[in-house]
Backbone as CSV, one residue per row, in Angstrom:
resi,resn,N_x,N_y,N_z,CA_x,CA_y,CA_z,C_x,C_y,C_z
1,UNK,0.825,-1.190,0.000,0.000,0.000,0.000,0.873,1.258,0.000
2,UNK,2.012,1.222,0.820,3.169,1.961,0.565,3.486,2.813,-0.552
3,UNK,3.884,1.567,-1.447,4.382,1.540,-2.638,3.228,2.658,-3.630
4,UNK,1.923,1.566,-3.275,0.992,2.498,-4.545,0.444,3.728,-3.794
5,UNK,0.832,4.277,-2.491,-0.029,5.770,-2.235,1.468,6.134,-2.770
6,UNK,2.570,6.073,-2.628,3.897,6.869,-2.734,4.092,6.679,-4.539
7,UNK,3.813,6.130,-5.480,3.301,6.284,-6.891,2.272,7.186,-7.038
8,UNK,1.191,7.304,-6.276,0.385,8.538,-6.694,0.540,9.377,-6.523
9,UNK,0.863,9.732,-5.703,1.960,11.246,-4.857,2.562,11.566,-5.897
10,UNK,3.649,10.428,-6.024,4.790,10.998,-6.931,3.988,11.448,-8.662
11,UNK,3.757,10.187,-9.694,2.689,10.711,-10.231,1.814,12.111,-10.314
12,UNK,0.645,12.166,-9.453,-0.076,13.096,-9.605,0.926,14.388,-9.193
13,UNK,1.725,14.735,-8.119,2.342,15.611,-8.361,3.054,16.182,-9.385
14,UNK,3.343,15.341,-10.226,4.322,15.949,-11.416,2.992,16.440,-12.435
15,UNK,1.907,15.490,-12.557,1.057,15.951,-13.241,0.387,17.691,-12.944
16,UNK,0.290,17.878,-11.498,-0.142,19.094,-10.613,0.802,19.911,-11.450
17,UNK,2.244,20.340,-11.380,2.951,20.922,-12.204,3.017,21.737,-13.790
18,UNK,2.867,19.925,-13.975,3.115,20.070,-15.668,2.121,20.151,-16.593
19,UNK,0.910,20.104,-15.969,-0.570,20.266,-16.996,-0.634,21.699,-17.555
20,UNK,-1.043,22.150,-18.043,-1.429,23.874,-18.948,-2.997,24.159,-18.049
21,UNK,-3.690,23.102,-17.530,-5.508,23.758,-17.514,-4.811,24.212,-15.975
22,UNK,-5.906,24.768,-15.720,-5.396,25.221,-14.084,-6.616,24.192,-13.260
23,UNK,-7.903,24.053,-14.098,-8.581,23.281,-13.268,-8.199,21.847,-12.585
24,UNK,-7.521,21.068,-14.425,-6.954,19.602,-13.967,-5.538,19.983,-12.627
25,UNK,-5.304,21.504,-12.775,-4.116,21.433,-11.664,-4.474,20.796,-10.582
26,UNK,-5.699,21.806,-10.037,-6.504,21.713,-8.771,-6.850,20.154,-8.753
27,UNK,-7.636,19.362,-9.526,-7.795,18.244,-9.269,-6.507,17.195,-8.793
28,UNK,-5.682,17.368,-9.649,-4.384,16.361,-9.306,-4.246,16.678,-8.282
29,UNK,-3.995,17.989,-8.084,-3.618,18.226,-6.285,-4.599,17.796,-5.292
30,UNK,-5.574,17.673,-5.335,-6.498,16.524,-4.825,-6.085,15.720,-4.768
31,UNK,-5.713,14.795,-5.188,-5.311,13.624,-5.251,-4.156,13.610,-4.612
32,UNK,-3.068,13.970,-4.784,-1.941,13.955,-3.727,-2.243,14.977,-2.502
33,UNK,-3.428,15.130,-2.147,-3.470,15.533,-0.461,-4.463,14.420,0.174
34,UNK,-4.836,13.683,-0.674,-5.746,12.568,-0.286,-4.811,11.131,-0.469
35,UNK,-4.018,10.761,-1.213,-2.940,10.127,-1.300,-2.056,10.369,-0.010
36,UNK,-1.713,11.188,0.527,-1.057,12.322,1.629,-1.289,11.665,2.881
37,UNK,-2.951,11.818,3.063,-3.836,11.276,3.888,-3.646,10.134,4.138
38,UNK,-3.741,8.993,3.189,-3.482,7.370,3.161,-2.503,7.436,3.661
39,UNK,-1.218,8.226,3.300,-0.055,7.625,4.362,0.147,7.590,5.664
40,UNK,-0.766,8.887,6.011,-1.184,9.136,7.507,-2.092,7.998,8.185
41,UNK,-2.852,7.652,7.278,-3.491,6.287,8.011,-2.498,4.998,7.889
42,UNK,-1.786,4.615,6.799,-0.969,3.875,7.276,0.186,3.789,8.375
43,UNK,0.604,4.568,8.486,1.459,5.477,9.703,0.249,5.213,11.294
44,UNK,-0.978,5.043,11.650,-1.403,5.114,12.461,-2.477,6.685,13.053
45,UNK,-1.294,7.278,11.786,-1.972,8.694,12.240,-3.111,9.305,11.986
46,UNK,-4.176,8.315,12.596,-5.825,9.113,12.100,-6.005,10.025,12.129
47,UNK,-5.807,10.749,13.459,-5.963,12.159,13.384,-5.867,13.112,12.196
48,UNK,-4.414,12.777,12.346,-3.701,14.056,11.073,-3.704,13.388,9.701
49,UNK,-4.476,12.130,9.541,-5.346,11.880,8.417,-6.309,12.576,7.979
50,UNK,-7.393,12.734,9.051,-8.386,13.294,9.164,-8.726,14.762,8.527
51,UNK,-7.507,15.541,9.564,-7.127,16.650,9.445,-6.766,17.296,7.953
52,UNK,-6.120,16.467,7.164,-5.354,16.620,6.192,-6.576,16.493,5.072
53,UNK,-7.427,15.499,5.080,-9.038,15.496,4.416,-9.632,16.809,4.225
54,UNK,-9.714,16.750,5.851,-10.807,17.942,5.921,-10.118,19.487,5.218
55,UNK,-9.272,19.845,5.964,-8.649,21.014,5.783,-8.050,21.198,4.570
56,UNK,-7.604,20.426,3.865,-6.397,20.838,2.761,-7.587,20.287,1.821
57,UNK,-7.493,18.816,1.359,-8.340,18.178,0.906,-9.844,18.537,0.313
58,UNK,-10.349,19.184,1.556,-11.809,19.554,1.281,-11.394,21.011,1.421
59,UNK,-10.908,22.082,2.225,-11.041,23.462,2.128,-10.376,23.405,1.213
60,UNK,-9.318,23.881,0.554,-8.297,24.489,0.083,-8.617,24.138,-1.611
61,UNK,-8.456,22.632,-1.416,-8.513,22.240,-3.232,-10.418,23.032,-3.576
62,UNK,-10.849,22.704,-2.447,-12.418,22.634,-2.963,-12.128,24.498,-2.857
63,UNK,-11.904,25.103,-2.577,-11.819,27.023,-2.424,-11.244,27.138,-3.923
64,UNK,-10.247,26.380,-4.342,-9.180,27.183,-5.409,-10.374,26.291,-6.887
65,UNK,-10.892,25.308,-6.692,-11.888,24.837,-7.882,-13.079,25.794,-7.780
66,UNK,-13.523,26.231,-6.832,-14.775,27.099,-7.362,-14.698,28.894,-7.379
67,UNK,-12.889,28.886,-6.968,-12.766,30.230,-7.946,-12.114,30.481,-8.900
68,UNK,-11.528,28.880,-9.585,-11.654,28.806,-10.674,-13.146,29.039,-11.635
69,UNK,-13.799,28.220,-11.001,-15.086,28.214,-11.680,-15.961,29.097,-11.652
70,UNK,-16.142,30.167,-10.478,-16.459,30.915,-10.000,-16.274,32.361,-10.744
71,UNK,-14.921,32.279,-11.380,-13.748,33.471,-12.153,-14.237,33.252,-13.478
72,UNK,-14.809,32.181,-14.460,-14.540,32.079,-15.424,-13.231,31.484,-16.201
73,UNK,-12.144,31.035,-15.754,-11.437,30.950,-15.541,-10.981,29.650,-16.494
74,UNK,-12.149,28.854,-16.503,-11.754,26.934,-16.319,-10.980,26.859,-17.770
75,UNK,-11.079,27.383,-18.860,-10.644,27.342,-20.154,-9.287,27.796,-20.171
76,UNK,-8.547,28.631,-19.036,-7.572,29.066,-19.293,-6.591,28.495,-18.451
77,UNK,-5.321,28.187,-19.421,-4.373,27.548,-19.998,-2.626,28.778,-18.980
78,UNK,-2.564,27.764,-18.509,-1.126,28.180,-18.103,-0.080,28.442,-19.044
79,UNK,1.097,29.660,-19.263,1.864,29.778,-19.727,2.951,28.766,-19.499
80,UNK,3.774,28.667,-20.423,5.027,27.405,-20.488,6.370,28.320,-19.584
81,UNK,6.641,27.329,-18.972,7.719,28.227,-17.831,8.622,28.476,-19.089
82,UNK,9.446,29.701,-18.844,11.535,29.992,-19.498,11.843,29.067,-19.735
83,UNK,12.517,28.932,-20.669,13.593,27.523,-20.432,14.606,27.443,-19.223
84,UNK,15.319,28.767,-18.726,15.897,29.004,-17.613,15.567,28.003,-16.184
85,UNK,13.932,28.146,-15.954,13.637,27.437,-15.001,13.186,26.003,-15.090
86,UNK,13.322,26.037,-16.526,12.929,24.670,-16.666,14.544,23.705,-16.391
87,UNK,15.679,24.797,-17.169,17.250,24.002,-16.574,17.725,23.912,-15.447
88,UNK,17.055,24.946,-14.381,17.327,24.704,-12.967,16.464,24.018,-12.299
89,UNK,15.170,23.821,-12.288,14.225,22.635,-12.157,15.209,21.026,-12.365
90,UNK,15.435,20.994,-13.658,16.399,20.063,-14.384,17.853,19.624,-12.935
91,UNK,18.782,21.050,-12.835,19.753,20.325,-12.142,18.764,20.370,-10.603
92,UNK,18.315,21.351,-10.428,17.544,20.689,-8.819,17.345,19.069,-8.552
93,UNK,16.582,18.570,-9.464,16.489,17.259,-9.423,17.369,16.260,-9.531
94,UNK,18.326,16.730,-10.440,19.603,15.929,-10.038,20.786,15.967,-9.580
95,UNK,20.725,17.142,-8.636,21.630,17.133,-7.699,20.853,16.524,-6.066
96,UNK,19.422,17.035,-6.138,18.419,16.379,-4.791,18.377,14.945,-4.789
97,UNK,17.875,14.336,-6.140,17.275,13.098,-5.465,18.465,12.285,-4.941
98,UNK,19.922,12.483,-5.700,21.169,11.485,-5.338,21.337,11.934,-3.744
99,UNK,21.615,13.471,-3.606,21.344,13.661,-2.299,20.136,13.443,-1.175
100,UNK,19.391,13.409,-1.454,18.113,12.868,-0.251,17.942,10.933,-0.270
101,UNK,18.778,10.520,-1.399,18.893,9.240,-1.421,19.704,8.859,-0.139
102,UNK,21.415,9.731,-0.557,22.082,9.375,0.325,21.652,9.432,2.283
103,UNK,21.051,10.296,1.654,20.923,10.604,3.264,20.250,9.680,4.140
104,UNK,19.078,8.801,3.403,18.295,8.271,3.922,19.137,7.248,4.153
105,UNK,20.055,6.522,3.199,20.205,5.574,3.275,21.681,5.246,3.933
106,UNK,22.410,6.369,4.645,22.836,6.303,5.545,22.557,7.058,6.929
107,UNK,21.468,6.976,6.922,20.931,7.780,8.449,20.136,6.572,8.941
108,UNK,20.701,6.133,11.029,20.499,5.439,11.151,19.146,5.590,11.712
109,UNK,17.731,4.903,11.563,16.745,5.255,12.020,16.234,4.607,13.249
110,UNK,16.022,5.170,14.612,15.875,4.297,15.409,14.373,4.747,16.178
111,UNK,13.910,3.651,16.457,12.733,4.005,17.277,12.580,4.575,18.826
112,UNK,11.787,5.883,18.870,12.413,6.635,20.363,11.689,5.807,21.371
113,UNK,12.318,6.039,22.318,11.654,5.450,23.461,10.807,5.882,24.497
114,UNK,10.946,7.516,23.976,9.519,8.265,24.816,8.361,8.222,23.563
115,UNK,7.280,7.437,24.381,6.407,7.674,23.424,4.965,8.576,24.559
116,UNK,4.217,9.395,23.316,3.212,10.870,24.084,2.819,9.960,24.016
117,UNK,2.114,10.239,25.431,0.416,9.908,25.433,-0.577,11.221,24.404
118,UNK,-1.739,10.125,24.322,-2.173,10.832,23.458,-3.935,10.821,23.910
119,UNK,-4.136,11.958,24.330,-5.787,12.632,24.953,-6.477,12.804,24.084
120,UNK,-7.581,11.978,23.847,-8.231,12.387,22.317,-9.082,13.510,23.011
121,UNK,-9.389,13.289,24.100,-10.781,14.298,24.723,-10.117,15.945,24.782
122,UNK,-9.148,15.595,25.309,-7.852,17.089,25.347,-7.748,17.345,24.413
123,UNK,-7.476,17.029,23.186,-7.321,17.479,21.771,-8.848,18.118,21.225
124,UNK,-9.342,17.033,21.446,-10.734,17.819,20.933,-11.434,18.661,21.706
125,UNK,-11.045,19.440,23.105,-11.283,20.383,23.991,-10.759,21.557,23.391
126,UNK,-9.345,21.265,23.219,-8.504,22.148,22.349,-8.810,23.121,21.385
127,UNK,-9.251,21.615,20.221,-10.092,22.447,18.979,-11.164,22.901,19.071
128,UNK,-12.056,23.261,19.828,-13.099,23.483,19.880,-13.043,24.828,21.094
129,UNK,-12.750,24.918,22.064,-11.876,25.676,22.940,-12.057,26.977,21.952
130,UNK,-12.370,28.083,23.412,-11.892,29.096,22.817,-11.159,30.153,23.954
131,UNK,-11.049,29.036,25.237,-9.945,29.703,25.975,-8.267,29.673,25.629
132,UNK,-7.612,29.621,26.909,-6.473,29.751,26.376,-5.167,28.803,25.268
133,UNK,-6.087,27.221,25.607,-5.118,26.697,23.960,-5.771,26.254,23.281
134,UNK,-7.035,27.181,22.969,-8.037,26.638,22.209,-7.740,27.878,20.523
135,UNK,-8.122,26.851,20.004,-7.974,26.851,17.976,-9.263,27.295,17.204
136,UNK,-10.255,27.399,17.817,-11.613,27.313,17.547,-11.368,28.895,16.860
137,UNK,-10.548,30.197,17.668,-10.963,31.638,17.017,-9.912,31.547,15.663
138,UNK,-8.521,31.061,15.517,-7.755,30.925,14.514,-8.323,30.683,13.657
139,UNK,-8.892,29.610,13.646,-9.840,28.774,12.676,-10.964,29.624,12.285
140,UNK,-11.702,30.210,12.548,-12.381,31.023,12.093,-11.607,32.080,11.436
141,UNK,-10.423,32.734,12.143,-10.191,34.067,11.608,-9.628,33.597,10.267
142,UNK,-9.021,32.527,9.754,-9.008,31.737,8.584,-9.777,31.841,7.641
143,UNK,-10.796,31.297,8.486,-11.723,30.864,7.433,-12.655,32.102,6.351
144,UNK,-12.565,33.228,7.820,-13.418,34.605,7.354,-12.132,35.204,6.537
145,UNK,-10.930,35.214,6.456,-9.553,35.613,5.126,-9.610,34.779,4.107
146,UNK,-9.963,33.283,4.404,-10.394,32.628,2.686,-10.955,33.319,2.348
147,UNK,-12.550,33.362,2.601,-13.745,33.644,2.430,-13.281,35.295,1.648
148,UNK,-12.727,36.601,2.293,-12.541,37.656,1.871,-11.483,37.840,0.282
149,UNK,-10.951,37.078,0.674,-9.992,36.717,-0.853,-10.280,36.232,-1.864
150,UNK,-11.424,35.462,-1.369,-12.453,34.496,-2.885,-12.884,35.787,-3.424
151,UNK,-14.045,36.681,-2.295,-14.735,37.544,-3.108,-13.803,38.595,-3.930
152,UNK,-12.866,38.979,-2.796,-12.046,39.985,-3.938,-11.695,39.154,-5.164
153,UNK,-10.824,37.943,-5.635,-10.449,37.291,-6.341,-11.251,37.410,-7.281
154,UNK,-12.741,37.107,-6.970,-14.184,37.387,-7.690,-14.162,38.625,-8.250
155,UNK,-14.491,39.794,-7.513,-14.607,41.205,-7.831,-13.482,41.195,-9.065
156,UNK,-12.487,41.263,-8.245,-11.361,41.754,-9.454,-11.318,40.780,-11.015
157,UNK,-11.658,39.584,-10.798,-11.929,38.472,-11.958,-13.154,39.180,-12.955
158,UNK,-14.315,39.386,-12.754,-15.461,39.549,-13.069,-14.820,41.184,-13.643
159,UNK,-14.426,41.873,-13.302,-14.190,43.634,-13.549,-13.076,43.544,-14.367
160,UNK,-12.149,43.180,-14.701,-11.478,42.614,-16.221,-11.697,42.057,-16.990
161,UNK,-13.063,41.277,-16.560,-13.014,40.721,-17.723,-14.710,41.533,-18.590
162,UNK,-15.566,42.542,-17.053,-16.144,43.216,-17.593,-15.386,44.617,-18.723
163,UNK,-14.077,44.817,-18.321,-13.412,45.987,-18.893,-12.888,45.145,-20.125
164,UNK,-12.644,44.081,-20.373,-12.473,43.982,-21.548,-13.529,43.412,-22.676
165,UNK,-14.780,43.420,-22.319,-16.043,43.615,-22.710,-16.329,45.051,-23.123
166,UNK,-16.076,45.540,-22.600,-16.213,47.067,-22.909,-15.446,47.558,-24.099
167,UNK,-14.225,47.191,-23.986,-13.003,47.267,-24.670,-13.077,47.080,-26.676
């Protein structure tokens, strides 16, 4: 299972990149934050499985698809990077992967021996909390700066493309 969430990752990320639509961007990237997710459940880590669903997964990809769609937008086609960045892209990759190879594969990995306890009730006091280590007002003040950036994103989308109607 390893193997095939760490192929889609890898996969759909390059696809996220290298496509021209901006919509199929957004989708691939779906897919590698939900791919993302699976590793977190294989790892044990429901939580920040969960987390990674909801928040990235469902806010973020689902915000940037409906102001794509929202903008008018869906037909238009990304410009082709410089060649410049396409040759440093080029040595990035092959000077990284030999290096992040090495590293792994001489770094010795050992399992720690403090392990957290882990409060599901405390955590979810937390998030919900809006005293002192509570997440509940962040999270909102978030959510009301998405929310303000769509509409401008909107406004300003819709008013260029009314001015070049005019035009």
């Amino acid at each position: 299972m390893f193997y095939l969430l760490s192929t889609v990752i890898l996969v759909f990320s390059v696809m996220t990149i290298t496509t021209p639509k901006v919509l199929r961007s957004a989708v691939y990237l779906l897919f590698v934050l939900i791919a993302t997710a699976g590793l977190y459940f294989l790892l044990n880590y429901e939580f920040l499985a969960a987390v990674q669903i909801t928040l990235y997964a469902g806010g973020i990809v689902v915000l940037i698809i409906f102001s794509i769609l929202l903008t008018s937008h869906i037909s238009h086609k990304l410009a082709r990077p410089a060649p410049w960045k396409l040759w440093s892209a080029a040595i990035s990759l092959i000077v990284g992967i030999p290096l992040v190879l090495w590293i792994i594969l001489n770094h010795t990995f050992q399992q720690s021996a403090n392990e957290v306890p882990v409060d599901m009730k405390l955590i979810g006091t937390q998030l919900l909390g809006t005293g002192k280590n509570g997440y509940v007002l962040p999270f909102e003040l978030i959510s009301i700066l998405l929310l303000a950036s769509m509409i401008v994103a909107i406004v300003i989308a819709k008013k260029d493309k009314e001015d070049k109607q005019h035009n």
